[in-house]
C-alpha positions as CSV (number, residue, x, y, z in Angstrom):
1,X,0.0,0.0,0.0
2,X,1.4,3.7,-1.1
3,X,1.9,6.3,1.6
4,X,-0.8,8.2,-0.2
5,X,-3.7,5.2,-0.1
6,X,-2.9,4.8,3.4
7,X,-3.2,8.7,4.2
8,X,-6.2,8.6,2.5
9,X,-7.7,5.5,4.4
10,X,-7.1,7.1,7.5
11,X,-8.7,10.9,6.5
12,X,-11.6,8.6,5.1
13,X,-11.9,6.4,8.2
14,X,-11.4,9.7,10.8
15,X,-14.2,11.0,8.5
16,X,-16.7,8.3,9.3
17,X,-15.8,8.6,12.8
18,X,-16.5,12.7,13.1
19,X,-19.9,11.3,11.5
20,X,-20.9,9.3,13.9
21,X,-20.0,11.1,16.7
22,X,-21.8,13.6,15.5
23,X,-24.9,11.6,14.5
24,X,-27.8,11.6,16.6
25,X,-28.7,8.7,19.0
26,X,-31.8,7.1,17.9
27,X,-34.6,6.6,20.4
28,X,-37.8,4.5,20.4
29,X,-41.4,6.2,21.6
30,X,-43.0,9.3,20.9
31,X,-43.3,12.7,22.2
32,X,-46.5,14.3,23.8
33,X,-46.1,17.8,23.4
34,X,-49.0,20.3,24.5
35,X,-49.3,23.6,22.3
36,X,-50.9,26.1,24.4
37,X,-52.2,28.6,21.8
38,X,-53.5,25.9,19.4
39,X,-55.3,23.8,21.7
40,X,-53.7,20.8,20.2
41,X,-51.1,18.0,21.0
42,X,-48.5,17.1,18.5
43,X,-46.9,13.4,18.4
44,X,-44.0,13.2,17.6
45,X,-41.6,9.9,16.6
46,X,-38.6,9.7,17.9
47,X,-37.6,7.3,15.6
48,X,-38.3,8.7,12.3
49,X,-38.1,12.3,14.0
50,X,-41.1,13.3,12.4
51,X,-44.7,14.7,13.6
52,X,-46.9,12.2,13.3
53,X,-50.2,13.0,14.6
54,X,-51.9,16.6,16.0
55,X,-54.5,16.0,18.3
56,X,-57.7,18.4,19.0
57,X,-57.9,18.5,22.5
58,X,-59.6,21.4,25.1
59,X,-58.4,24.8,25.7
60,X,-55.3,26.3,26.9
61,X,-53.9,22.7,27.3
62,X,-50.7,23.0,29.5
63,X,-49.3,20.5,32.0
64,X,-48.9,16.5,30.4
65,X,-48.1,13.4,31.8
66,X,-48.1,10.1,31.3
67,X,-49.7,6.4,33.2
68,X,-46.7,4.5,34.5
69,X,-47.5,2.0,32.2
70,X,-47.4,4.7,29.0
71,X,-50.7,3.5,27.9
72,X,-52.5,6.7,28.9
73,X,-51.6,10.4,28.3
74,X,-53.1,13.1,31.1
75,X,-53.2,16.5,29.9
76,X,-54.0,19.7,31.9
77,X,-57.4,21.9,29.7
78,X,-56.6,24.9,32.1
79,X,-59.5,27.3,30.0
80,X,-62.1,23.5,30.4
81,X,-61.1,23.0,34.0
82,X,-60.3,19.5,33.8
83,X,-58.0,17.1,33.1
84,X,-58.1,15.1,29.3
85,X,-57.1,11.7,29.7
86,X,-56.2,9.8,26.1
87,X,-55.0,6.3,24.7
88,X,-51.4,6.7,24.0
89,X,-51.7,4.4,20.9
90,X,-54.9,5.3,19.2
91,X,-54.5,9.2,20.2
92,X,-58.5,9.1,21.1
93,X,-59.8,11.0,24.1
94,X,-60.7,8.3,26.2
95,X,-62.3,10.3,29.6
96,X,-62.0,13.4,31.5
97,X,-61.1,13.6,35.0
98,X,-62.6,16.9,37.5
99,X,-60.0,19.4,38.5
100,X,-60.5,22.7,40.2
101,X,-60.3,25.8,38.3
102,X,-57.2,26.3,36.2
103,X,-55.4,23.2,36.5
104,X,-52.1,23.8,35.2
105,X,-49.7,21.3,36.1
106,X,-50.1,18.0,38.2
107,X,-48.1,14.7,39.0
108,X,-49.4,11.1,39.5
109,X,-48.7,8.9,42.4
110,X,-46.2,6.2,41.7
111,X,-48.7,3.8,41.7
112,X,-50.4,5.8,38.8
113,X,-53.6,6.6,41.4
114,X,-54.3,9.5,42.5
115,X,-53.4,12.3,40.2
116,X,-52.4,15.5,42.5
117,X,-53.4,18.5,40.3
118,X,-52.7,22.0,41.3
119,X,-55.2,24.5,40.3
120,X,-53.7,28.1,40.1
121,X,-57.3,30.3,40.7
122,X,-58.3,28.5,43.8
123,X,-54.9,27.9,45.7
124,X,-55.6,24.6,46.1
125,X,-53.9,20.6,45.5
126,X,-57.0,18.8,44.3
127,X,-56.4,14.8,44.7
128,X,-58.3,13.1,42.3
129,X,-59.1,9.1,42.0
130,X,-58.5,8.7,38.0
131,X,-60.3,5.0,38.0
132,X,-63.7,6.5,39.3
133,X,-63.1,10.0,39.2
134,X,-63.7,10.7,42.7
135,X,-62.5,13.7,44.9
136,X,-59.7,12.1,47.3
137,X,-59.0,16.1,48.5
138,X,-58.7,19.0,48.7
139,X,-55.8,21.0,50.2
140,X,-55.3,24.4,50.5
141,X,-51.8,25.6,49.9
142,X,-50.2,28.9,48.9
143,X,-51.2,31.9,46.0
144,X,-51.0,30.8,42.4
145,X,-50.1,26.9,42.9
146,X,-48.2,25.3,39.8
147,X,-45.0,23.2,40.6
148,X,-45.8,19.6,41.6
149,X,-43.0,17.1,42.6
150,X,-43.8,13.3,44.5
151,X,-41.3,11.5,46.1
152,X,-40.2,7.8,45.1
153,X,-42.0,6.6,47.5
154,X,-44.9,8.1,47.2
155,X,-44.8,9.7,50.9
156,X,-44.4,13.6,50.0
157,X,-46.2,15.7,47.4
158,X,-44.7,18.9,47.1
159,X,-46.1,22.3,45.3
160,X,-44.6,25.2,44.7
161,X,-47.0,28.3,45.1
162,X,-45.9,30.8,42.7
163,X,-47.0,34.2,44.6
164,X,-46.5,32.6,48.4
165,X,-42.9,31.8,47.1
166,X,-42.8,28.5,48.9
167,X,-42.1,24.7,48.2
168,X,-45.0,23.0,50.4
169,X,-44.6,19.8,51.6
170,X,-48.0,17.6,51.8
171,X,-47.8,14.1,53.4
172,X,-49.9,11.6,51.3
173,X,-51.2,9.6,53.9
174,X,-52.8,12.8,56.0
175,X,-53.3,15.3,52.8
176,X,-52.0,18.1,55.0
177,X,-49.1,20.3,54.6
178,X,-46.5,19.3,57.1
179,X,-43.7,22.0,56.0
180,X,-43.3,25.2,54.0
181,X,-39.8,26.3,52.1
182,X,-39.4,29.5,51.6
183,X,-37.5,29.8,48.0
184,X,-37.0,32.7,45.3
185,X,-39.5,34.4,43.1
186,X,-42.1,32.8,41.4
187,X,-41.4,29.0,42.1
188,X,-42.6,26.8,38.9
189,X,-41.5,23.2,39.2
190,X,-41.1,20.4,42.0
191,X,-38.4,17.7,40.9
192,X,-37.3,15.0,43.2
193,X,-34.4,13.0,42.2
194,X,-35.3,9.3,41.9
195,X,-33.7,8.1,45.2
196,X,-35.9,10.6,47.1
197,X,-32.9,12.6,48.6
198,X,-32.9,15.9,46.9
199,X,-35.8,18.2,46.1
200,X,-35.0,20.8,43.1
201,X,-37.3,23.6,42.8
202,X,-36.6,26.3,40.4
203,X,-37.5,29.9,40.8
204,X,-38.3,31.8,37.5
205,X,-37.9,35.7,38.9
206,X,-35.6,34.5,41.1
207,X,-33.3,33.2,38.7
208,X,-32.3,30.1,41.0
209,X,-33.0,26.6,41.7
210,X,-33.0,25.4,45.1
211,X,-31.8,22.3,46.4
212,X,-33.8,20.8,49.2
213,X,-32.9,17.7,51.6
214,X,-35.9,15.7,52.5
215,X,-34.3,15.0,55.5
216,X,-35.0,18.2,57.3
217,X,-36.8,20.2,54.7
218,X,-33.6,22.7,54.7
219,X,-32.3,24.3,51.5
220,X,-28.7,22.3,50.7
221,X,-27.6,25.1,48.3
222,X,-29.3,27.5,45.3
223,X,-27.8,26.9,42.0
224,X,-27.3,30.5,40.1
225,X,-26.8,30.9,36.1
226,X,-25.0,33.3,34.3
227,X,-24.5,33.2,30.5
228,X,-21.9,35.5,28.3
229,X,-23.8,37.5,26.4
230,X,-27.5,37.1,28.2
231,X,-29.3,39.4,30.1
232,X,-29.6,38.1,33.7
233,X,-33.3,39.0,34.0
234,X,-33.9,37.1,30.8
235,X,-32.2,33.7,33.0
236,X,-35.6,32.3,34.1
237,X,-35.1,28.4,35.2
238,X,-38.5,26.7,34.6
239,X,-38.7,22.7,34.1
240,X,-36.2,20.2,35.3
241,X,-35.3,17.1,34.6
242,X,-32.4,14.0,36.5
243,X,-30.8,11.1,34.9
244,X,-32.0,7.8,36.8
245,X,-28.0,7.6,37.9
246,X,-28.7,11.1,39.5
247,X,-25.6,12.0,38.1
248,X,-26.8,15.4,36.1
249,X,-29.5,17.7,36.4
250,X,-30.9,19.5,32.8
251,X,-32.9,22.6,33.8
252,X,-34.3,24.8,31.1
253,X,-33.7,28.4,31.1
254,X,-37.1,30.1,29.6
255,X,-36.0,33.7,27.4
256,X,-32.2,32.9,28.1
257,X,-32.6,30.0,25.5
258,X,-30.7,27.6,27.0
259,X,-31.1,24.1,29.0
260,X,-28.4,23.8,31.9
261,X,-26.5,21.4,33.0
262,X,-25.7,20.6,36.3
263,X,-23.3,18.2,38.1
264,X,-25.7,17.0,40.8
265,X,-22.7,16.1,43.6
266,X,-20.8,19.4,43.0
267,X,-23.9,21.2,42.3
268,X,-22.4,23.4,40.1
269,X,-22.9,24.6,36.2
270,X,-21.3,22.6,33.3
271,X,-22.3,24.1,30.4
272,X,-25.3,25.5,28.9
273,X,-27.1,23.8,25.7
274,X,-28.2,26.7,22.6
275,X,-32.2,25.5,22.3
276,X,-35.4,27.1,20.7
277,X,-36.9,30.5,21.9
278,X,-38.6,30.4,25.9
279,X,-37.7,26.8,26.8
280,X,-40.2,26.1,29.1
281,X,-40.3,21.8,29.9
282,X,-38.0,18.8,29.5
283,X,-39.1,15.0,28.9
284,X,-36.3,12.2,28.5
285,X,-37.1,9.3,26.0
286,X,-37.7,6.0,28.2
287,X,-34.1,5.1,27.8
288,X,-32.7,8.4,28.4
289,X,-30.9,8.5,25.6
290,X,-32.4,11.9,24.4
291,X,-34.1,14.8,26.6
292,X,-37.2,16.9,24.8
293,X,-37.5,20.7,25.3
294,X,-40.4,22.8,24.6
295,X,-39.3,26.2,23.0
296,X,-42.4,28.4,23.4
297,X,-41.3,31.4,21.0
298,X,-40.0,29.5,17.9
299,X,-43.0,26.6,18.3
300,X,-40.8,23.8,18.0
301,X,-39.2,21.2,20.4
302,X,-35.1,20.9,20.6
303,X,-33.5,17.2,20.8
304,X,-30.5,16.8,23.0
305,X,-28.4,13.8,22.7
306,X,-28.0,13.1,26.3
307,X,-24.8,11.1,26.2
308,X,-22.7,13.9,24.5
309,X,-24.8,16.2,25.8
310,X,-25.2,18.2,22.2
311,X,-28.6,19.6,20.5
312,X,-28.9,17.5,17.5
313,X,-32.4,18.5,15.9
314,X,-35.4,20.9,16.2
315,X,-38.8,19.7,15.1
316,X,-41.3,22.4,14.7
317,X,-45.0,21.3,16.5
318,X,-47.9,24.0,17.4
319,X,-47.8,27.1,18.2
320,X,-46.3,27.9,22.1
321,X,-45.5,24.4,23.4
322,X,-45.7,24.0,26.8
323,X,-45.0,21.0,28.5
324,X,-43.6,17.4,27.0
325,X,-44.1,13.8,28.0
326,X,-42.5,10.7,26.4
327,X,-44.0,7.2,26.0
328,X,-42.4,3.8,24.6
């Protein structure tokens, strides 16, 4: 073999390896994603990375989640005042569920029964059975509810009322609040890690997250942001999402465009990810080889390859997605 064919074998093989590094990981299920201003949801395949299916649903839909089994999709109609509940497969509005007025984001029980919904006009955590549709209760917690977080086990519910400025802390088995944290502005989202022994709640105006130990309710530390080139008021943490490991934290940064990342033991900023306009949620795929964000100002999601940690694709859905869930 001449020097040249060899030099060329190796530019042509260190070619095909840039490529596939750079290629994006592939990821079976679909994406949920709620479109506030269209009063639709978009599927999307994570396979194909295509929109697949728009579905009609009630107005102002916001807050999404999904059965543990992925079988069912639960999505918040904040204008309807209740909760839309459809077959994951066949896209068909199966039931609705009661909520107080203005449900706008909720979280399901590990078990998948009840479904804790926090409805913003009433300043209440409305428990609902989701077999029978039965009131389980009704708790009265701080101004403007949103943020709902459950712990592992199932023992805690926590909301974060948005006015109060408070995490509250509701024991399951009682329904009653058994501890208020205090945190920054205008609290939006409740994330427990999944061995139960950190809280994250992030505070929009604020500009901070705070990290909670269950243990005593006490704040551990609150994670600042600061981007070159990016107004600080425009650094508005919002959703949050935490590998299974509990190794890193992705926390998505509103009008600064950008999703976070955070070491989880050191606490402190890696990098910062270039998304859509207004990220406002996050969803891993099952296998958590890709994270979702919804970018409310360009109306499209953002993939992020979570193993190099790199924005590989935007997919353009309604118009001002708000929040993402992912089945198999």
């Amino acid at each position: 073999m001449t020097r040249r064919t060899t030099l060329s074998a190796g530019l042509a093989l260190a070619g095909l390896l840039v490529a596939l590094e750079a290629a994006p990981a592939l990821a079976d299920g679909r994406a949920f994603v709620s479109n506030e201003r269209d009063h639709t949801v978009s599927v999307v395949d994570l396979t194909s990375m295509t929109l697949i299916e728009t579905i009609k649903t009630g107005r102002r839909p916001r807050g999404i989640t999904a059965s543990p089994d992925g079988k069912l999709i639960y999505l918040c109609a904040s204008d309807d005042n209740r909760v839309e509940v459809y077959d994951a497969q066949t896209f068909k509005l199966v039931k609705t569920l009661r909520s107080g007025p203005d449900p706008e984001l909720f979280v399901l029980a590990p078990s998948g029964n009840p479904l804790y919904i926090a409805n913003e006009d009433d300043n209440m955590v409305t428990a609902v059975n989701v077999e029978n549709n039965e009131l389980v209760a009704e708790i009265p917690v701080g101004v403007e509810p949103e943020g709902m977080g459950v712990s592992p086990d199932g023992r805690y519910l926590v909301n974060t009322s948005e006015t109060t400025n408070m995490a509250h802390v509701i024991d399951t088995k009682t329904n009653e609040v058994v501890e208020n944290v205090l945190v920054d502005s205008r609290p939006r989202y409740a994330q427990f890690n999944h061995d139960g022994k950190q809280l994250w709640v992030s505070s929009e105006v604020g500009g901070t997250v705070a990290v909670i130990d269950p243990a005593n309710w006490k704040i551990i530390k609150k994670i600042s942001f600061a981007i070159p080139g990016v107004n600080k008021d425009a650094i508005q943490p919002v959703g949050i999402r935490i590998t299974k490991d509990g190794s890193k934290a992705f926390i998505a940064l509103g009008p600064a465009n950008r999703v976070a990342v955070v070491d989880t033991r050191t606490l402190e900023v890696e990098k910062y990810l270039l998304v859509g306009q207004r990220v406002w949620q996050l969803a891993f795929s099952p296998d958590e080889k890709l994270l979702i964000s919804t970018n409310g100002n360009s109306n499209d999601i953002s993939v992020i390859d979570v193993a190099s940690e790199k924005v590989t694709k935007s997919i353009a859905v309604g118009r001002l997605p708000w929040g993402v869930v992912v089945v198999p």
